[in-house]
N, C-alpha and C positions, 0 to 999 in steps of 0.2 A: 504493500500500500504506500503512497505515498504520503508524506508529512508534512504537515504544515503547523507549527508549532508557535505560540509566544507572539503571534503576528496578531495587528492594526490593521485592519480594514473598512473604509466607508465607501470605494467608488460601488457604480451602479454593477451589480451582476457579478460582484469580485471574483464569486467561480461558478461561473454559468455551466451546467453540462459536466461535472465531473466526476468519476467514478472512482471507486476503491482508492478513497483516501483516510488519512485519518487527520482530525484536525485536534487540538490539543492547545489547551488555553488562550485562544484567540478571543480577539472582541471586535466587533461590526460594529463602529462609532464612528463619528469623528464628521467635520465640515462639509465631506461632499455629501452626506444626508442619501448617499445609496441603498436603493432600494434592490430588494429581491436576489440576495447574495450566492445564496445554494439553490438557488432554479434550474429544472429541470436536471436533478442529481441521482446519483445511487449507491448502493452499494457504501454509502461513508458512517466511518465511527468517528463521534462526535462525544469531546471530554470538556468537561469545564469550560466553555465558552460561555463570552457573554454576548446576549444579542439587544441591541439600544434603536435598530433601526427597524424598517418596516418590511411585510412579506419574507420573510429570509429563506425559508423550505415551501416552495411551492412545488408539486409533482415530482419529488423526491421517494424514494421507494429504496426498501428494504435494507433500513438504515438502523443507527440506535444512535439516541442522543442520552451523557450520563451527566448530571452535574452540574445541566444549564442553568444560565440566568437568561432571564426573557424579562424586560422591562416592562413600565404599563406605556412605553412607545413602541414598541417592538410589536406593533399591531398586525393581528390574522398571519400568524405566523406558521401554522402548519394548515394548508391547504390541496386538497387534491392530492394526496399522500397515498401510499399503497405498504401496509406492513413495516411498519416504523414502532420501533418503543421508545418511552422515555421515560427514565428513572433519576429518583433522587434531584429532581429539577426543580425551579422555579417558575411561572406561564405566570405573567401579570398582564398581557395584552388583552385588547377585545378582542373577542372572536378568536380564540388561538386556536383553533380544531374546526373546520368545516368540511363537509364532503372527501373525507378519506376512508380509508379500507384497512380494517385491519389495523387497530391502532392499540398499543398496549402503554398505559402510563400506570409506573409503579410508587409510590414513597414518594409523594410530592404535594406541593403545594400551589394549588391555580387559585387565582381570583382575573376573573373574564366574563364579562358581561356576555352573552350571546357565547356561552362556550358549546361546543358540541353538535353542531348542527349541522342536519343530513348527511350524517353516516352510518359508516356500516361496519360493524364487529367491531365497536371502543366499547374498552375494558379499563377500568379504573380499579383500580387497588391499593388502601392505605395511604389514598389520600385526604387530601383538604380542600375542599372546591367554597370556592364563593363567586355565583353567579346568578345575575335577573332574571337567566331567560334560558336555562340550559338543556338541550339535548333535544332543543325543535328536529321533529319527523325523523330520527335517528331509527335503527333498526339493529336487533343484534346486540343487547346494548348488556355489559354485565359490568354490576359495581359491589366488590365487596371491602367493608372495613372502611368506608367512603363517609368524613362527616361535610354535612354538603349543608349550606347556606342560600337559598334561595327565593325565588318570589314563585315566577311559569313556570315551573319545571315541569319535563317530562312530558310537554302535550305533543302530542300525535306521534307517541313512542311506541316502537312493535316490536315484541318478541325479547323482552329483557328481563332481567335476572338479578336481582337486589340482597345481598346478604350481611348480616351484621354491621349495618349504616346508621345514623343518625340522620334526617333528613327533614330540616326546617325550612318550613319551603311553604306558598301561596299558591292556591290553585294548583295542587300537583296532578298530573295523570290525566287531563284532561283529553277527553278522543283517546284514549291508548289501550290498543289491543294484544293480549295475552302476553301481561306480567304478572310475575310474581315476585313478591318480596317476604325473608325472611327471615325472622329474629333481630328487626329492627324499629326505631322507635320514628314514629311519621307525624311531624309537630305542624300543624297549619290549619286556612280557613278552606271550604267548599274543594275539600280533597277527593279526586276523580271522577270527577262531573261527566256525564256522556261516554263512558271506559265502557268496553268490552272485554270480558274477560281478566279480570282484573282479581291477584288473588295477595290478601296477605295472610301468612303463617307464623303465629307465637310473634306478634309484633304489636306495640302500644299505641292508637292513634290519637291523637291530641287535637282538638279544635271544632271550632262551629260549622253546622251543612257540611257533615262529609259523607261521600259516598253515595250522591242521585244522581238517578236519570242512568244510572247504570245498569248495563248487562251481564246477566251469567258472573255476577260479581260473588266472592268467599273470603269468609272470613274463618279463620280456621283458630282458636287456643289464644282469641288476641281479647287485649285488652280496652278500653274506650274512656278518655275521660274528656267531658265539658264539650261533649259530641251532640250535641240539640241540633232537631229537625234532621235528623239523617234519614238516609233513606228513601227518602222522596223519590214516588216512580220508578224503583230500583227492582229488579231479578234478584235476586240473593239469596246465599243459602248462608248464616250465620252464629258463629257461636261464639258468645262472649265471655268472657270471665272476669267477676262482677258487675258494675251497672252500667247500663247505658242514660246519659242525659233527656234525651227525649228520641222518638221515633216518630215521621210524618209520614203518612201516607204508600207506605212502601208496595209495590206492585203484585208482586208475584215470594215465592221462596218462603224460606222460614229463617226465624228471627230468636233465639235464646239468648238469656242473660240471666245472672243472677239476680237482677233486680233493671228493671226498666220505670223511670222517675215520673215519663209523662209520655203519651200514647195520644197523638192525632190523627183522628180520622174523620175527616170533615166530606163534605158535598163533592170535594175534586178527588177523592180517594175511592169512590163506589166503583165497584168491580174489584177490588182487589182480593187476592186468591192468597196473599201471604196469612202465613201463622207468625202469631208472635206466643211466645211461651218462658215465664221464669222460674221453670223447675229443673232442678237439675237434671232430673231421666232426660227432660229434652235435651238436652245437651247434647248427647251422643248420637242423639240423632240426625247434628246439625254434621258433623262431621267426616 
């Protein structure tokens, strides 16, 4: 491989096109304010750099970056990428992950507005994410040991995999079809609104109007607290363990709890075919 070590660079494109290199404490700074440094690259290991400017890995493929720093200038910095990891990093840019394939980020810390979006096969592990808007229309998507900070998360997300995460976040799940999340704690308001298929397992969910309008939704050994009007028009098969806040008009499925505080069923709830039950035998049946 080639080396490139200890080097300053800002022009535009500084290595357009270059293959099986390794690059080793370098930093993308400086007056000429160059953009899009390692475009259209591959094949590079990538240590300890620091990246200050903008675009830097665009359709770069099958790479590993260890060590980085990524500024909050160093905007949309990996795009269009194929089979790339990154570990032990820093991502402070917006948008630092768009439309790539196959992305592994391990032991790091992002804060990125707009992180994550339309991809396919990003896996996050043992990190720290702080983001508005993260993982629009993504696909394939697995996060474990992930404490995540957010507002949109997760809408119009398909096919992802959630494990022992904290996940504080507004409006999560919204539109997103067959996830599952498990043995983690889901803190926020009007949490997966419009989901299909949407399952959490031995997980604590925290906050007001969660879970309508949902399909073929499960709750499995979880927890609920300060959870009022859930359920609304929702499919669901659900087993709780201790109380629920209140329950509104739920659709279809059935509903256990050790204790449910307040039960709405008003004029806009007729037809509905859900059982709701606070006995324990029910229980086992939600499951």
């Amino acid at each position: 491989m080639t080396l490139y070590k200890n080097e300053t660079h800002d022009e535009e494109r500084a290595f357009y096109g270059i293959t099986d290199a390794l690059l080793e404490n370098c930093t993308f700074d400086g007056p000429a304010d160059g953009e899009s440094a390692l475009k259209e690259t591959s094949r590079l290991d990538i240590r300890n750099c620091r990246f200050l400017l903008r675009y830097p890995l665009w359709h770069t493929s099958d790479s590993e970056i260890t060590g980085a720093y990524m500024s909050d200038t160093c905007r949309a910095a990996l795009w269009y990428d194929k089979n790339i990891s990154v570990s032990n990093s820093e991502l402070g840019g917006i948008k630092a992950v768009r439309e790539c394939d196959d992305t592994i980020i391990t032991d790091s810390r992002i804060n990125s507005t707009e992180f994550g979006w339309f991809c396919r096969g990003l896996k996050l592990s043992g990190c720290e994410l702080k983001s508005e808007y993260p993982f629009l229309h993504t696909s394939g998507l697995e996060l474990e040991n992930v404490h995540m900070t957010g507002k949109y998360s997760f809408q119009y997300v398909e096919n992802a995999v959630i494990r022992n995460s904290v996940l504080d976040t507004k409006d999560a799940f919204w539109h997103g079809k067959n996830i599952t999340v498990y043995d983690s704690v889901v803190k926020g308001e009007y949490l997966g609104w419009y989901s299909e298929g949407l399952k959490f397992v031995r997980c604590h969910i925290i906050g007001t109007q969660p879970l309508c309008y949902a399909k073929d939704l499960v709750l499995e050994d979880c927890e609920m607290t300060d959870c009022d009007l859930s359920f609304e028009k929702s499919s669901v098969r659900a087993a709780v363990k201790g109380g629920i806040t209140g329950i509104k008009n739920p659709a279809a499925g059935i509903i256990c709890a050790d204790f449910i505080e307040e039960i709405i069923t008003d004029e806009y709830g007729k037809g509905s075919s859900c059982k709701i039950c606070t006995k324990d035998s029910c229980l086992k049946k939600c499951v």
